[in-house]
ROLUMMAR-759825 format. One record per residue (C-alpha): residue in three letters; residue number from 1; y, x, z. Coordinates in nm, 3 decimals. Each point is the difference from the previous one (the first is absolute). Layout:
BEGIN
NODE,rest,nr,y,x,z
NODE,ALA,NUM,Y,X,Z;
...
END
This chain:
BEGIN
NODE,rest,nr,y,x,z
NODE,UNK,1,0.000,0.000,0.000;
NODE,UNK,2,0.257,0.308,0.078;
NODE,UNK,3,-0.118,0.191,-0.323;
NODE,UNK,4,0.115,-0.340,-0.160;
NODE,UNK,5,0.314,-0.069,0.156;
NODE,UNK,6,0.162,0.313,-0.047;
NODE,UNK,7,-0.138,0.032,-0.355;
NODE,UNK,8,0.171,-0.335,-0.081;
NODE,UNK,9,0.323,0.169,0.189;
NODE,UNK,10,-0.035,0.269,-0.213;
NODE,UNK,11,-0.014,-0.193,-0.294;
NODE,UNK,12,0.280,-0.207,0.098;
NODE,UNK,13,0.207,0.363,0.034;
NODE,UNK,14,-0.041,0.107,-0.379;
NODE,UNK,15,0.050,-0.335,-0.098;
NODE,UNK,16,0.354,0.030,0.189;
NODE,UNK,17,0.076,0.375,-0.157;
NODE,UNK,18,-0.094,-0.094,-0.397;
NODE,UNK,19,0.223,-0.362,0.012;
NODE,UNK,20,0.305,0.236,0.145;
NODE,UNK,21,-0.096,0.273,-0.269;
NODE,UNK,22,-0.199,-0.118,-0.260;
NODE,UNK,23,-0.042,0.363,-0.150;
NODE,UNK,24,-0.157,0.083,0.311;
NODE,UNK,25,-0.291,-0.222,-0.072;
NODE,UNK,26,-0.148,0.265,-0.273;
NODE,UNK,27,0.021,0.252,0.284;
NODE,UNK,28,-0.193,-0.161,0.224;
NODE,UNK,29,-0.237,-0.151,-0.265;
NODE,UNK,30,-0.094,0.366,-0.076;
NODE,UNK,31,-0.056,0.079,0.363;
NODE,UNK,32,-0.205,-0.255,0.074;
NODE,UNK,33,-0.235,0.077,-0.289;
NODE,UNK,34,-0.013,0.363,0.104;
NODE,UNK,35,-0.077,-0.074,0.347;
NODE,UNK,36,-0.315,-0.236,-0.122;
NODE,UNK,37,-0.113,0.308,-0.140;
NODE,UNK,38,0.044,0.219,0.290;
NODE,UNK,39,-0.182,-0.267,0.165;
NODE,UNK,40,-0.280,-0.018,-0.208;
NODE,UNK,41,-0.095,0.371,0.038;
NODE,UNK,42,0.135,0.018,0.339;
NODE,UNK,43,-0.226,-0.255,0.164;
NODE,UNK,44,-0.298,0.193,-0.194;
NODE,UNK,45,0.034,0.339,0.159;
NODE,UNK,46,0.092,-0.154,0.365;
NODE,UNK,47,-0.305,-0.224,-0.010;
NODE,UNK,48,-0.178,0.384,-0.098;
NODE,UNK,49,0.185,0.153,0.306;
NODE,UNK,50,-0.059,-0.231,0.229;
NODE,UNK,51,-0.349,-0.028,-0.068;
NODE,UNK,52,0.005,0.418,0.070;
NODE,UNK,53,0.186,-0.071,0.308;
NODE,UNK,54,-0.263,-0.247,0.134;
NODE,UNK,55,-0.220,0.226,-0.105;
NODE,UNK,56,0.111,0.317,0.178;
NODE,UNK,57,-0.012,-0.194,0.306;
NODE,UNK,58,-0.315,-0.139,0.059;
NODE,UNK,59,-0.134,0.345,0.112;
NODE,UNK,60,0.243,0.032,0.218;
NODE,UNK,61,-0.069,-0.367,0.157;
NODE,UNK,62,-0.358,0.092,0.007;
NODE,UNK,63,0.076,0.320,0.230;
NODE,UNK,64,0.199,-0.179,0.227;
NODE,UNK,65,-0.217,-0.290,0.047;
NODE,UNK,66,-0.379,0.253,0.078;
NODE,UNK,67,0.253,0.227,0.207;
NODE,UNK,68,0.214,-0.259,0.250;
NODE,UNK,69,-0.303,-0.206,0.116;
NODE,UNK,70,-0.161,0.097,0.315;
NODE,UNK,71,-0.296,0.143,-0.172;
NODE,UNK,72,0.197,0.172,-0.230;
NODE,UNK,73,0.217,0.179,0.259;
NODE,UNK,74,-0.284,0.091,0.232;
NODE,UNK,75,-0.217,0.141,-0.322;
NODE,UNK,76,0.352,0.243,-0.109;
NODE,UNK,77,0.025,0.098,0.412;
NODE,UNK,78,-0.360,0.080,0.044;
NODE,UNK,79,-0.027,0.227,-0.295;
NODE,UNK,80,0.354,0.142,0.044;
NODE,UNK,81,0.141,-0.097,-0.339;
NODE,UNK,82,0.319,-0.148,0.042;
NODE,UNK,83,0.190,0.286,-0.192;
NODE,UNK,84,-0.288,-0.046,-0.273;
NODE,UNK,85,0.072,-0.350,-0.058;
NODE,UNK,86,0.394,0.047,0.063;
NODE,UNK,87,-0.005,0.211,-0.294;
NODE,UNK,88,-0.188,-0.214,-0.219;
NODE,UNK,89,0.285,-0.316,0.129;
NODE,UNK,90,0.247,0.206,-0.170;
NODE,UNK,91,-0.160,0.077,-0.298;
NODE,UNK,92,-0.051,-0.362,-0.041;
NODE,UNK,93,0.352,-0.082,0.078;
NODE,UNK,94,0.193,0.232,-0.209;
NODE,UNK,95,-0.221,-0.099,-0.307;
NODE,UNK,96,0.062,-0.378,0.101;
NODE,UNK,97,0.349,0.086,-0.024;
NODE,UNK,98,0.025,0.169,-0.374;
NODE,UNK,99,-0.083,-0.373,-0.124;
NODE,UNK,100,0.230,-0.180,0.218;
NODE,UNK,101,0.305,0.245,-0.109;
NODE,UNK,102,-0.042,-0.097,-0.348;
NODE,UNK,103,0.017,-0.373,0.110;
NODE,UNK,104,0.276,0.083,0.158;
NODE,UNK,105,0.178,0.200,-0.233;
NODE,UNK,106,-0.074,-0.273,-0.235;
NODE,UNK,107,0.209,-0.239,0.178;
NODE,UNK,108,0.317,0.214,0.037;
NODE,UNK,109,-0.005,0.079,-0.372;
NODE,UNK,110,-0.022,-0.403,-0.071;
NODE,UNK,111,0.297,-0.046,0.228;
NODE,UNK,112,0.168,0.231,-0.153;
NODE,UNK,113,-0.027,-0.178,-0.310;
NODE,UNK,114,0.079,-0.301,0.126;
NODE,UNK,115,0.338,0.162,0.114;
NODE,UNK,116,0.059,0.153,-0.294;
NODE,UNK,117,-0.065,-0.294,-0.205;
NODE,UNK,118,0.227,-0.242,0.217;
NODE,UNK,119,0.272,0.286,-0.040;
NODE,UNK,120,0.033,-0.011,-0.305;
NODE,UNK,121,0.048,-0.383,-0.013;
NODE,UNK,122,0.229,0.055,0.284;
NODE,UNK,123,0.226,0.239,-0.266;
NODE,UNK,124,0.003,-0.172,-0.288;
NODE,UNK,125,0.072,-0.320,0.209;
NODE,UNK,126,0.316,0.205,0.145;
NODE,UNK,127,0.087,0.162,-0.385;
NODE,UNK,128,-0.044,-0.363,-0.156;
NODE,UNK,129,0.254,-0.127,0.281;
NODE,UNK,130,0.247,0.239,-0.078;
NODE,UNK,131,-0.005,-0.030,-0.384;
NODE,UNK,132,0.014,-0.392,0.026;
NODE,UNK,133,0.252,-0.040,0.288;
NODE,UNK,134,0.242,-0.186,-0.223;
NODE,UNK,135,-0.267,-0.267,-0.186;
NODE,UNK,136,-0.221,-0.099,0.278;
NODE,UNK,137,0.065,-0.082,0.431;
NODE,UNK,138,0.049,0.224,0.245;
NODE,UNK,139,-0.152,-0.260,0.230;
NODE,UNK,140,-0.305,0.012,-0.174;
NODE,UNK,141,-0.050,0.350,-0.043;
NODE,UNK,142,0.050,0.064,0.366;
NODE,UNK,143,-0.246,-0.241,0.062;
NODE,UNK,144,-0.219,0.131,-0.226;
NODE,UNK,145,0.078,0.386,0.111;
NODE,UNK,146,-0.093,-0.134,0.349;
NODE,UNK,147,-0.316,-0.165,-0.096;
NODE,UNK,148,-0.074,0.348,-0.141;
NODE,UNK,149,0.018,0.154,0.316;
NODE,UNK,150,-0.310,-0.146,0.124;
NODE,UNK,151,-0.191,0.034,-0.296;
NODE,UNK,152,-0.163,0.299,0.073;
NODE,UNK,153,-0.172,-0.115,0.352;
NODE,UNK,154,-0.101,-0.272,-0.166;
NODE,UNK,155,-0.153,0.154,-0.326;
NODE,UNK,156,-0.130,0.282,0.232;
NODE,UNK,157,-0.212,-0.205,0.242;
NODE,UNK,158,-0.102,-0.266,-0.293;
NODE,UNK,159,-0.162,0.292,-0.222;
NODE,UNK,160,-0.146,0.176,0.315;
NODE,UNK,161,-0.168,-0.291,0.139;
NODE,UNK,162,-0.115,-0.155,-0.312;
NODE,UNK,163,-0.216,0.400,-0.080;
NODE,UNK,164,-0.125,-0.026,0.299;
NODE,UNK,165,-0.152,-0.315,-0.019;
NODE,UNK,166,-0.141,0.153,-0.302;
NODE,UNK,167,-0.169,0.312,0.181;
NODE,UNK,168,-0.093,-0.157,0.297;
NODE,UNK,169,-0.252,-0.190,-0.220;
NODE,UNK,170,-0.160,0.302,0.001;
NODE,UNK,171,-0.138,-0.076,0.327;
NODE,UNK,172,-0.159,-0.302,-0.128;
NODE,UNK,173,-0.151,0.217,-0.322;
NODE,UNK,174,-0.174,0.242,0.260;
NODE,UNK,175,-0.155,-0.306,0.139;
NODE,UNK,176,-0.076,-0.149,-0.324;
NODE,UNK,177,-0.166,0.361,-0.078;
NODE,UNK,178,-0.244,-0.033,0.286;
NODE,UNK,179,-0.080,-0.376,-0.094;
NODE,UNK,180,-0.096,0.118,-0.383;
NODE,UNK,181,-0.136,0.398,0.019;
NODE,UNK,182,-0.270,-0.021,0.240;
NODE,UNK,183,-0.313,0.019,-0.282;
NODE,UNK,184,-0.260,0.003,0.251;
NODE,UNK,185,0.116,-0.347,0.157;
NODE,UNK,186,-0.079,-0.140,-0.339;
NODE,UNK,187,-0.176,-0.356,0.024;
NODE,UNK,188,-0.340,-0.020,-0.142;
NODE,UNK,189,0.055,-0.364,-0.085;
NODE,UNK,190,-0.375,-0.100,-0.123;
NODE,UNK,191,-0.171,0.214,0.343;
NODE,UNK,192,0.264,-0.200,0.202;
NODE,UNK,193,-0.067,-0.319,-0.152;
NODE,UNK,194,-0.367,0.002,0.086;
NODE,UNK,195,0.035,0.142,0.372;
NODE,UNK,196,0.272,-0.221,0.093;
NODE,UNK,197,-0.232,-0.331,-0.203;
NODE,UNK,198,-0.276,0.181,0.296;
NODE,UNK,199,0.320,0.033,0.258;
NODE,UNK,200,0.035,-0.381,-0.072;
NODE,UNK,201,-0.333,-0.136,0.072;
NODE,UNK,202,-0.138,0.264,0.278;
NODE,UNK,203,0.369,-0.027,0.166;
NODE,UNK,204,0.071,0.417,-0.003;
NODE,UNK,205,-0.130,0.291,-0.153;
NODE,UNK,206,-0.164,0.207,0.045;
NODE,UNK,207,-0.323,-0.262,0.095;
NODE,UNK,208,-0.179,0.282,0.143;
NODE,UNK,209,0.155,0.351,0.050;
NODE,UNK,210,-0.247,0.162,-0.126;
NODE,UNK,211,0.142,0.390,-0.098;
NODE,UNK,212,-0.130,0.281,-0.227;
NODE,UNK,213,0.214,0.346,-0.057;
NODE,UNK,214,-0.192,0.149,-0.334;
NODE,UNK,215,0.118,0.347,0.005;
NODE,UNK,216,0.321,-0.044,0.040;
NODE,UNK,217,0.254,0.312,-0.073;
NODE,UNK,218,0.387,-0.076,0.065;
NODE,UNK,219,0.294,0.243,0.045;
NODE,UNK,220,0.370,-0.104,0.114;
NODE,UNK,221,0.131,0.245,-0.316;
NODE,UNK,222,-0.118,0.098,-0.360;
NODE,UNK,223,0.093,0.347,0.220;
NODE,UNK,224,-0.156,0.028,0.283;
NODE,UNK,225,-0.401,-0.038,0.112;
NODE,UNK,226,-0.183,-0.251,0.032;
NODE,UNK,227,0.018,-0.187,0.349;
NODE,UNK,228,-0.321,-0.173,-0.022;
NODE,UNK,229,-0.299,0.190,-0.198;
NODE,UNK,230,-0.274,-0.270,-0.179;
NODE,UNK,231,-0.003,-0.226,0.279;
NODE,UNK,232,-0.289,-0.192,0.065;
NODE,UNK,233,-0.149,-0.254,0.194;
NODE,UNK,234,-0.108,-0.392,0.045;
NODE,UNK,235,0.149,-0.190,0.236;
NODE,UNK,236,-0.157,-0.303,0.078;
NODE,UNK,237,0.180,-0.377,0.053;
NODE,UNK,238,0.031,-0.041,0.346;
NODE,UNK,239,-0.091,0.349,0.097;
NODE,UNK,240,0.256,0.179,0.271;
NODE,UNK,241,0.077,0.368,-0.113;
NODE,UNK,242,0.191,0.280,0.151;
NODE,UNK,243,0.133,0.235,-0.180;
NODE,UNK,244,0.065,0.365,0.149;
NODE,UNK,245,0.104,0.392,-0.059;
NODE,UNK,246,0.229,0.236,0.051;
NODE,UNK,247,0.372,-0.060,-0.071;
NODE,UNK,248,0.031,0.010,-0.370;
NODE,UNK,249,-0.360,-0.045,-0.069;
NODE,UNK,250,0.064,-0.312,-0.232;
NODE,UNK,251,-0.009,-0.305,0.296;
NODE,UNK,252,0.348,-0.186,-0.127;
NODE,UNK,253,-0.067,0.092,-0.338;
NODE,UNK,254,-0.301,-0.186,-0.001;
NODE,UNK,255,0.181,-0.297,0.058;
NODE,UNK,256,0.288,0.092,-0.254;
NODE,UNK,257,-0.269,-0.015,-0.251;
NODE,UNK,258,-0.143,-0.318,0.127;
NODE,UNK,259,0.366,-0.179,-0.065;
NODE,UNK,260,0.079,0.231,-0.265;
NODE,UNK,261,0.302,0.116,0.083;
NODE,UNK,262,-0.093,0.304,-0.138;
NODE,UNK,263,-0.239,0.020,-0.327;
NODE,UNK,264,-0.340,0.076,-0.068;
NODE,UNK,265,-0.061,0.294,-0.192;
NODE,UNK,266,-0.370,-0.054,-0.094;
NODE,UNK,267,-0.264,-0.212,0.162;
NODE,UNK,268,0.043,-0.366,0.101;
NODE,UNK,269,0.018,-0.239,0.273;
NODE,UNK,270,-0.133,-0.344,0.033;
NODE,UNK,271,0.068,-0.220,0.242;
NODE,UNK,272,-0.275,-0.329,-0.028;
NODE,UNK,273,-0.103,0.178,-0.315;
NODE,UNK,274,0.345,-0.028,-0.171;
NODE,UNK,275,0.177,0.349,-0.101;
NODE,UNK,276,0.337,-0.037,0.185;
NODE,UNK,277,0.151,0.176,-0.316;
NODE,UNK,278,-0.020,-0.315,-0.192;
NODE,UNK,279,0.174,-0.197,0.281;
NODE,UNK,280,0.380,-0.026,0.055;
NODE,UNK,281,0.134,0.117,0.295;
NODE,UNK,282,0.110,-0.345,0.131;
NODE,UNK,283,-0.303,-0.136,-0.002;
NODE,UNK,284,-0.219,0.336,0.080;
NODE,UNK,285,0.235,0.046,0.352;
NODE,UNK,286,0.037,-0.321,0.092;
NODE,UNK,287,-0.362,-0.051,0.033;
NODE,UNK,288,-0.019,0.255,0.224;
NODE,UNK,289,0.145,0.130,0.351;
NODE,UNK,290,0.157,0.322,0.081;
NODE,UNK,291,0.112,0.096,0.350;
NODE,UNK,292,0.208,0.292,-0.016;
NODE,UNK,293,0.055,0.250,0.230;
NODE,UNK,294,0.370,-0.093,0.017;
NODE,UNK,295,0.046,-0.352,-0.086;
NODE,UNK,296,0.301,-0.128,-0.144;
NODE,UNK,297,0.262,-0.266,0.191;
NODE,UNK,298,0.217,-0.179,-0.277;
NODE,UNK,299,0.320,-0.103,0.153;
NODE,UNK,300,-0.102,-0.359,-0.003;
NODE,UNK,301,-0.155,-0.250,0.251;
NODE,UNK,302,-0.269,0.071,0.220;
NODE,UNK,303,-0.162,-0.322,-0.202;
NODE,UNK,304,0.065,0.197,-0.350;
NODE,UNK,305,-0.132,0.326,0.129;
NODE,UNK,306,-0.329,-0.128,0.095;
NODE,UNK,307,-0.036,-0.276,-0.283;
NODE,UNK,308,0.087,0.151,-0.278;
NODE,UNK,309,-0.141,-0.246,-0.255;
NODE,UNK,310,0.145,-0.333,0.247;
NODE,UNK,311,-0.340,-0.172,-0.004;
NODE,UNK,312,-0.071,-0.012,0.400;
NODE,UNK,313,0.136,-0.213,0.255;
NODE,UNK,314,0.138,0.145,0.326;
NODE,UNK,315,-0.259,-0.079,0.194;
NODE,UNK,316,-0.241,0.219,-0.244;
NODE,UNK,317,0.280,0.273,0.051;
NODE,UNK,318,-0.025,-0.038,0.392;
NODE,UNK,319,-0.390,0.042,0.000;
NODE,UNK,320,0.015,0.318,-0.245;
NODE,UNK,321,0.274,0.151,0.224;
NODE,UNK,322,-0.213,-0.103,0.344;
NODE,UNK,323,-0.316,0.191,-0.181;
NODE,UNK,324,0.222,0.287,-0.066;
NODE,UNK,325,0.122,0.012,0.373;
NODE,UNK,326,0.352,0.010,-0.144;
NODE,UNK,327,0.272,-0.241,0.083;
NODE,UNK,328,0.331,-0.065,-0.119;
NODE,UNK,329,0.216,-0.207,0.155;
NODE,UNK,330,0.084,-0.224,-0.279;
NODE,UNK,331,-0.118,-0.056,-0.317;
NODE,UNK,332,0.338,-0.081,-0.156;
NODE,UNK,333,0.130,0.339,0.151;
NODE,UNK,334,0.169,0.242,-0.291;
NODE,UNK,335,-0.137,0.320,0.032;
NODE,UNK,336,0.311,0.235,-0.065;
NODE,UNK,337,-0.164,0.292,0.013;
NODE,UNK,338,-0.317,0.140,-0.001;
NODE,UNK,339,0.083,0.267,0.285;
NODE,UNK,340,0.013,-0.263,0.246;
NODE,UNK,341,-0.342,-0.039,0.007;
NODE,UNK,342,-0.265,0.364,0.064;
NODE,UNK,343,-0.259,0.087,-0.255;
NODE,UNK,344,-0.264,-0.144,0.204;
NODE,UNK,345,0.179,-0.300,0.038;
NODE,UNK,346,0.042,-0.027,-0.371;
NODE,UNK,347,-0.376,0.061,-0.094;
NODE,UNK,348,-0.070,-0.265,0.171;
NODE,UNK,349,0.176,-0.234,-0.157;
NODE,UNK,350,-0.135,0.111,-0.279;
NODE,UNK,351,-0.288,-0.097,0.102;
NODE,UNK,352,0.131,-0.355,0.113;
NODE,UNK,353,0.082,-0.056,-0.381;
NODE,UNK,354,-0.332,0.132,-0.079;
NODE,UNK,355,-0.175,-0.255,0.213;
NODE,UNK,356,0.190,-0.234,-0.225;
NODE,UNK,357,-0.065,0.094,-0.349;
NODE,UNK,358,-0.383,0.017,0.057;
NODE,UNK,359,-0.154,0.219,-0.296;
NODE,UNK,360,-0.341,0.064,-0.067;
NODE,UNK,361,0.069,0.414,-0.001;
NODE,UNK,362,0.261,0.116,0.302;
NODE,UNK,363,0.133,0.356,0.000;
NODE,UNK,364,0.140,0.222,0.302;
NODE,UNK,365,0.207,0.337,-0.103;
NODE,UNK,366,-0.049,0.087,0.421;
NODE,UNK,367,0.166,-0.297,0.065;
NODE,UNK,368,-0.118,0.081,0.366;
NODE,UNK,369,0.200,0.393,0.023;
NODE,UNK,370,0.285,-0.190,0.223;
NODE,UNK,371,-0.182,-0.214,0.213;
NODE,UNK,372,-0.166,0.108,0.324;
NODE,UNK,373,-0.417,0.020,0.042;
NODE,UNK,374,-0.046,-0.334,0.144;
NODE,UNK,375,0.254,-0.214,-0.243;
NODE,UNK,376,-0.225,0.173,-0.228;
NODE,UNK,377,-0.347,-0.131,0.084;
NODE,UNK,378,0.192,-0.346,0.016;
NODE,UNK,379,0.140,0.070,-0.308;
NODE,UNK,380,-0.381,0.078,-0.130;
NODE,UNK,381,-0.122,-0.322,0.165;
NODE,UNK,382,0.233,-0.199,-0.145;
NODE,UNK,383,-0.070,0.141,-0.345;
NODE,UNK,384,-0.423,-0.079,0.050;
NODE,UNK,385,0.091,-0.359,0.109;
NODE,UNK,386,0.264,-0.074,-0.262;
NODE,UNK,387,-0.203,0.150,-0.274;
NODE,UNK,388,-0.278,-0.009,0.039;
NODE,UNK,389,-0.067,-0.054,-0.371;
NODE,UNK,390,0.224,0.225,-0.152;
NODE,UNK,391,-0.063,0.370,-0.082;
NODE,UNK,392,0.172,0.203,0.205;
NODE,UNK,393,0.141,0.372,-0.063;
NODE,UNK,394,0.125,0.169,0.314;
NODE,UNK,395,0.145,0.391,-0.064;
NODE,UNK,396,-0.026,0.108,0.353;
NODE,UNK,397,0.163,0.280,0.229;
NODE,UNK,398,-0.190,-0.131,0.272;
NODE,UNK,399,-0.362,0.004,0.012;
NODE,UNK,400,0.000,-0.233,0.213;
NODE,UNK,401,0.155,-0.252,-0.232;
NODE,UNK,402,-0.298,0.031,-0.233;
NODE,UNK,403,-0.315,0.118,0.207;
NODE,UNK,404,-0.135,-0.408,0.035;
NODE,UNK,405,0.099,-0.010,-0.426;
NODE,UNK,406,-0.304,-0.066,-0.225;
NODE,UNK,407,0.094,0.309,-0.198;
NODE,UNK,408,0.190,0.320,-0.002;
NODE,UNK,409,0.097,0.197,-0.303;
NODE,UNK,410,0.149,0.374,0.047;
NODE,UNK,411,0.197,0.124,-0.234;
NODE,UNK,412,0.101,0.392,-0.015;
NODE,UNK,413,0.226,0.141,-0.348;
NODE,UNK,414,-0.007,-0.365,-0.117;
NODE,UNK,415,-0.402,-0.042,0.001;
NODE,UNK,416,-0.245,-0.161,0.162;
NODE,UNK,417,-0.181,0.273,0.223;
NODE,UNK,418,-0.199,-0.243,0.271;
NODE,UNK,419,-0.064,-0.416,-0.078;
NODE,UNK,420,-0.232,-0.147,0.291;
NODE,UNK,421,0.004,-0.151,0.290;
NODE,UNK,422,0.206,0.069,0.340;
NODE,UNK,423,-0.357,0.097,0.155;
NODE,UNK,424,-0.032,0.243,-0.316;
NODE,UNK,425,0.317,0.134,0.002;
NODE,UNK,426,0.093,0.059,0.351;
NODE,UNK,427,-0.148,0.376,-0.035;
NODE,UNK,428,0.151,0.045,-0.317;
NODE,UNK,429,0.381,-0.069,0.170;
NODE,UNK,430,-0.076,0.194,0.304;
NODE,UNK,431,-0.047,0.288,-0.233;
NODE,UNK,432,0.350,-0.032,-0.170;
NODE,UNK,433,0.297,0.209,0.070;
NODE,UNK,434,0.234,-0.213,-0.033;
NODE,UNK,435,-0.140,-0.331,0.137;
NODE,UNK,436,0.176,-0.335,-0.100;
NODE,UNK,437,0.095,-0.011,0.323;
NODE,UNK,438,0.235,0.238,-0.026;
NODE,UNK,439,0.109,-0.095,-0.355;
END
C-alpha cells in the first residue's frame, strides 16, 4: 500500500513539472526509459548477490548453532579448542562479508543514480524557469520548483523498495529449489499406488515388518569410504533387535539407510518384501517410526508436537504420555523452546508420539542415552507391551537395554561381526575394547 501511495505521489510530481514546462516532459520521458533498463539488469545481478550473500552465511549459522548449545560448548572446552574454532568464526565471517559488500555497494551506486537523475530534472526545471519567466507564472513554477524538492526522497525510496521486493523473492526461490531438486524424493507413483491400495485395506503398512539388508554398501560421499560394507541380515516381523559396536562402527547409519536419508550404493533392502528404492519417501517414512537420539520440539502445541498427523483425541494423547511417564501440564501449552525441556525429557515424548502413531517396524537411534537406568527398563516395558507386534530395532549403549532382546547384531567397520542371541553374545561383548557401554 506505501509502495503505491508514494508511486502515485510521484506520479502526480512529474505530472506537475511537464504541465509547467512542457519541454521538460522529453527529459523525463528519457529518464524513465533509462531507469527501466537499469532496472532490468539491476534486479538480475542483486537477485545473483543476494543469493551469494545467503549463501556465504549459512556456514557461518551452522558454526554458531553446533558451537553455542550446551553440548557444543562443553565438546570445544573439553578438547581445548576454542582458539581452533575462533579462527574458523572468522574465516567464515570475513568471507560472509565479501558478498554482503557488493550488496551494499550496489545500493549506494543506485542512489547515486537516483540523485543524479533527479538533478538533472531539478536543472533543467530551474534553466526552463529562467528562459520562460516572461510567457508562463511565477506562481506555478515555484510550485512546481517546490514539488521538485521532494522528488528525490520520493523517487529514491519508490525504486529502492520496489528492487527489493524483487530480490527478496530470492528467499522464496531457495525454498522453491529444495521443493523441486531433491531427485531421490522422487515419487514412484505405480509402487505407491499399490502399497497405499494395501495401506487402505490392512489400515498401515508395513502389515508385517518383516526386514532383509542384502548386502548393502552406502557411503555419505562419492569421496569418502564406505560406512557400511555389504550389509547383511534378516530381520524377522515382530522380532526385537539390538544393534551394537563401537562408536562409528555403522549403528546410526544403519538406520540412515533404513529411511534413506542417505543412498544405497549397491545391494537392496526390503521391507515386507518391497525394495524401499521403489517407494517414495512419504510413504516409505511414514510407515515407519524413528526415535532419535535428540528429538525435535516444533514451536507449536503440546497437542501438535505429539499428534502430528491430528487423528487422536486427547484422551489417546493422555494415555501415550501416562505410558511414557511424561507429563505436561497442558496439552494446549506452546512449547517456545525446545531448551525448556532436558534431552531425557524430550525422548520421551518422543516416545509419547510414538505410542500414538503405532507402526508395524519402530526404530530407536539410543533413544535411551539421556534417561537414567530405571526410566529405561520402563521405557523397555512399555515398548514390549505397546508393541508387541511390531519389529523392533534398538541401537544400544547400554547392554542392559538389549540383554532380554530376541536378537543382537554387532557391527565393527560397518559389518556384521557377531548376529545371535544375548546368551550367545554375552562373551563376545565382554571381549570388546570398547564396550557399548562406554560408546
Amino acid at each position: 500500500m506505501a509502495v503505491t501511495q508514494i508511486g502515485l505521489a510521484m506520479f502526480g510530481l512529474l505530472i506537475i513539472i511537464t504541465v509547467t514546462t512542457p519541454w521538460i516532459g522529453l527529459l523525463i520521458f528519457g529518464i524513465v526509459i533509462t531507469f527501466a533498463v537499469v532496472q532490468y539488469f539491476y534486479t538480475r545481478t542483486s537477485a545473483q548477490l543476494r543469493r551469494l550473500d545467503l549463501g556465504s552465511r549459512t556456514p557461518l549459522y551452522t558454526l554458531l548453532t553446533d558451537t553455542v548449545n550446551a553440548d557444543g560448548l562443553c565438546t570445544l572446552q573439553a578438547f581445548k579448542s576454542q582458539q581452533h574454532f575462533t579462527d574458523i568464526n572468522s574465516k567464515r565471517v570475513q568471507a560472509s562479508q565479501k558478498p554482503f559488500f557488493l550488496v551494499k555497494a550496489r545500493q549506494r551506486w543506485l542512489v547515486g543514480q537516483i540523485k543524479m537523475s533527479v538533478s538533472f530534472i531539478n536543472a533543467a526545471l530551474i534553466c526552463f524557469v529562467v528562459a520562460l519567466q516572461h510567457s508562463t507564472s511565477a506562481g506555478l513554477f515555484a510550485f512546481a520548483l517546490i514539488q521538485a524538492m521532494s522528488l528525490m526522497e520520493r523517487l529514491n525510496w519508490f525504486f529502492t523498495t520496489w528492487v527489493d521486493v524483487e530480490i527478496c523473492i530470492v528467499a522464496a526461490g531457495r525454498i522453491k529449489e529444495f521443493v523441486d531438486w531433491v531427485p531421490e524424493e522422487a515419487i514412484q507413483p505405480q509402487k505407491d499406488h499399490e502399497l497405499r491400495l494395501a495401506k487402505e485395506k490392512t489400515g498401515m503398512w508395513p502389515t508385517q515388518g518383516g526386514i532383509v539388508f542384502d548386502t548393502v554398501v552406502a557411503r555419505y560421499r562419492p569421496e569418502l569410504d564406505p560406512a557400511l560394507h555389504g550389509l547383511a541380515f534378516h530381520i524377522r516381523a515382530g522380532e526385537r533387535v539390538g544393534v551394537v559396536g563401537r562408536t562409528g562402527s555403522g549403528k546410526s547409519t544403519l538406520l540412515a539407510v533404513l529411511f534413506r536419508k542417505i543412498n544405497i550404493k549397491k545391494g537392496q533392502i526390503l521391507v515386507d518384501g518391497t525394495n524401499i528404492s521403489g517407494i517414495s519417501l512419504d510413504m516409505l517414512r511414514s510407515g515407519m517410526t524413528l526415535i532419535p537420539q535428540d528429538p525435535v520440539l516444533l514451536e507449536i502445541s503440546m497437542h501438535a508436537n505429539l499428534d502430528i498427523e491430528g487423528k487422536h483425541t486427547d484422551e489417546e494423547i493422555w494415555r501415550a504420555l501416562e505410558l511414557s511417564s511424561r507429563f505436561p501440564s497442558k496439552l494446549d501449552e506452546v512449547v517456545t523452546g525446545s531448551s525448556r525441556f532436558s534431552r531425557g525429557q524430550k525422548q520421551l515424548l518422543a516416545l509419547a508420539r510414538a505410542l500414538l502413531r503405532q507402526r508395524n517396524v519402530v526404530c530407536l537411534d539410543e533413544a535411551t542415552s539421556s534417561i537414567d537406568v530405571e526410566t529405561d527398563q520402563a521405557m523397555q516395558q512399555t515398548l514390549h507391551s505397546s508393541f508387541g507386534a511390531a519389529t523392533i530395532i534398538t541401537i544400544a549403549h547400554r547392554i542392559s537395554t538389549v540383554q532380554d532382546y530376541v536378537r543382537i547384531i554387532v557391527l565393527d567397520n560397518g559389518r556384521v561381526v557377531e548376529n545371535g542371541s544375548p546368551t550367545e553374545l554375552w562373551k563376545y561383548l565382554e571381549g570388546v575394547d570398547d564396550k557399548p557401554d562406554a560408546a
